[in-house]
Short mmCIF file of the C-alpha atoms (twelve columns), coordinates in Angstrom:
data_MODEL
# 
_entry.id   MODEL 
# 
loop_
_atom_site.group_PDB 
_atom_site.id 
_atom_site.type_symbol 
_atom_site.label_atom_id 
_atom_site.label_alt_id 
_atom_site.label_comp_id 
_atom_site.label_asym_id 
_atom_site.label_seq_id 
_atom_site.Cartn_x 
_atom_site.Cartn_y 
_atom_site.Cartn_z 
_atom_site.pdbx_PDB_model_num 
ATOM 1  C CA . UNK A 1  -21.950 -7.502  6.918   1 
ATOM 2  C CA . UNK A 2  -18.013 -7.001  6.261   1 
ATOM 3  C CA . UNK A 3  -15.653 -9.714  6.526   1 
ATOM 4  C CA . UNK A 4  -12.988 -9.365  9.007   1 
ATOM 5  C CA . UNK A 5  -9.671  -9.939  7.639   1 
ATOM 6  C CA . UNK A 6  -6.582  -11.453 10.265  1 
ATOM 7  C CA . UNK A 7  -3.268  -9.574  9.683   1 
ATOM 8  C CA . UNK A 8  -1.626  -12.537 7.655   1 
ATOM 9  C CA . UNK A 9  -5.310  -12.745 5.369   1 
ATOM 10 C CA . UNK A 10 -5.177  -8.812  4.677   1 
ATOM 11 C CA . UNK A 11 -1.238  -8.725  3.834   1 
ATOM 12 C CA . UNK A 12 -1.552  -11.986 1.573   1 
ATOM 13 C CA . UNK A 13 -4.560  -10.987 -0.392  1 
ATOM 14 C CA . UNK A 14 -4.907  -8.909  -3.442  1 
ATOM 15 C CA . UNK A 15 -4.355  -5.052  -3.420  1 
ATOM 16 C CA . UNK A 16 -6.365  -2.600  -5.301  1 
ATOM 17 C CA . UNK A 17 -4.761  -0.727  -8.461  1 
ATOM 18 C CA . UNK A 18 -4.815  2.537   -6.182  1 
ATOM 19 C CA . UNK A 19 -3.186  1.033   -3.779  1 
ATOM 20 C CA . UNK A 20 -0.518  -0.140  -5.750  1 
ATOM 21 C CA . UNK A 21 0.317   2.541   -7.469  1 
ATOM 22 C CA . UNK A 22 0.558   4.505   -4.041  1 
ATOM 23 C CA . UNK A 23 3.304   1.796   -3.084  1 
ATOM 24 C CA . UNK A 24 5.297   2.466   -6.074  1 
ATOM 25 C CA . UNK A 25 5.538   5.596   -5.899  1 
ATOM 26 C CA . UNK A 26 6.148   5.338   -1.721  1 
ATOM 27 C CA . UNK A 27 9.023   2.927   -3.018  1 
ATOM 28 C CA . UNK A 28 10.801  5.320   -4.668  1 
ATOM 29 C CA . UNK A 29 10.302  7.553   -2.522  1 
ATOM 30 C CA . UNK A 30 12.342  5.980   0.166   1 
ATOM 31 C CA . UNK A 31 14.624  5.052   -2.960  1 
ATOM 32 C CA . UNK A 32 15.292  8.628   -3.420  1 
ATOM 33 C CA . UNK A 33 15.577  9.281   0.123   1 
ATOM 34 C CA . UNK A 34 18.343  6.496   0.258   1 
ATOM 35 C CA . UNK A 35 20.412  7.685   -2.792  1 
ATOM 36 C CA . UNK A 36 20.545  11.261  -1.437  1 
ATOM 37 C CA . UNK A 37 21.542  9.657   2.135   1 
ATOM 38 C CA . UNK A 38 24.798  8.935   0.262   1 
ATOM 39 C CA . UNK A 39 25.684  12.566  -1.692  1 
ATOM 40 C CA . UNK A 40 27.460  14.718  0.808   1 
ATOM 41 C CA . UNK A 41 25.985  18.250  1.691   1 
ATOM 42 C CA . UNK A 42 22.677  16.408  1.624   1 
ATOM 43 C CA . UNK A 43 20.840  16.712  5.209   1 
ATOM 44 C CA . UNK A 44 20.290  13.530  7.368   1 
ATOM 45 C CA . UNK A 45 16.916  14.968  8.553   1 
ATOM 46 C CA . UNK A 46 14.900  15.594  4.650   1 
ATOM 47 C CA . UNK A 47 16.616  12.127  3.730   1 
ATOM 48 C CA . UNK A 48 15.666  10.149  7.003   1 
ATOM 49 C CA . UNK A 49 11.980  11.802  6.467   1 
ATOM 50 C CA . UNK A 50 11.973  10.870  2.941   1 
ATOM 51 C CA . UNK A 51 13.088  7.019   2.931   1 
ATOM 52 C CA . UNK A 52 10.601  7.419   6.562   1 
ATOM 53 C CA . UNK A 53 7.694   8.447   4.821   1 
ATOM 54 C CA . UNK A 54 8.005   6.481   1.789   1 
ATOM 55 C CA . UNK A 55 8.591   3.093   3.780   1 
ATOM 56 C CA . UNK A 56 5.301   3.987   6.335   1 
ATOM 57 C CA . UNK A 57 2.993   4.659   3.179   1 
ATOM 58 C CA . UNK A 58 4.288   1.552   1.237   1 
ATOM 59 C CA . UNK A 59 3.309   -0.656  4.273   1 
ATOM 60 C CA . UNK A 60 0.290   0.948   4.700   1 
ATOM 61 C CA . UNK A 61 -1.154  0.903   1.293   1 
ATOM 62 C CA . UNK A 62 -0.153  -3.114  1.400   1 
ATOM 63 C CA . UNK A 63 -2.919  -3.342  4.088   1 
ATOM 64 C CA . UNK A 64 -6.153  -2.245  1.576   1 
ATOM 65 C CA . UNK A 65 -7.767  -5.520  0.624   1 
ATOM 66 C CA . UNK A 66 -9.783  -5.737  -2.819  1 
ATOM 67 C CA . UNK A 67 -13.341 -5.919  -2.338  1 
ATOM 68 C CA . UNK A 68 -15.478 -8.230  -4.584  1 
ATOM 69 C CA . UNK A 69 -18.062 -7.452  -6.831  1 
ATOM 70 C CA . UNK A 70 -21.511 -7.763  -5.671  1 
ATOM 71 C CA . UNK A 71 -23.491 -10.779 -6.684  1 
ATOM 72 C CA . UNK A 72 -26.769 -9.234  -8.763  1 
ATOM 73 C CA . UNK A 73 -28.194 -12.900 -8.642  1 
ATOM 74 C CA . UNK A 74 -31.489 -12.968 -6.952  1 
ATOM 75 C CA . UNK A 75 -31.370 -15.355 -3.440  1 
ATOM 76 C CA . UNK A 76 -34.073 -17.910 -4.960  1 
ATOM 77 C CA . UNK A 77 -32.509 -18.533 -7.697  1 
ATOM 78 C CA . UNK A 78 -35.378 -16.884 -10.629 1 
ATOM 79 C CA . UNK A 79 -33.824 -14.483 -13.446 1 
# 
């Protein structure tokens, strides 16, 4: 059966390497988006959608939780 996780459990606990490399990269992403925001000739709409997009994946990817590794140990306790 899967645990259930509350919103404060799954944003608190530990985030798979996957995951965290997708938030990176979503990071800079809206970093990018933000530094173009402030060169003239630049379009509001590809910089909105780029700090946008990188902002909504970064928040996303914070909500994968690490799963455990299965415990091989038999339930009665015999090797």
């Amino acid at each position: 059966m899967e645990k259930t996780y509350t919103l404060w459990q799954r944003i608190t606990s530990a985030t798979p390497k996957f995951f965290r490399q997708v938030q990176i990269f979503a990071l800079a992403l809206a970093g990018l988006g933000g530094t173009l925001a402030t060169i003239h000739g630049i379009p509001a709409t590809l910089t909105t959608s780029l700090i946008s997009a990188g902002t909504a994946v970064a928040a996303v990817a914070q909500f994968a939780v690490k799963q455990l590794e299965p415990d091989n140990t038999p339930a009665n306790g015999t090797k």
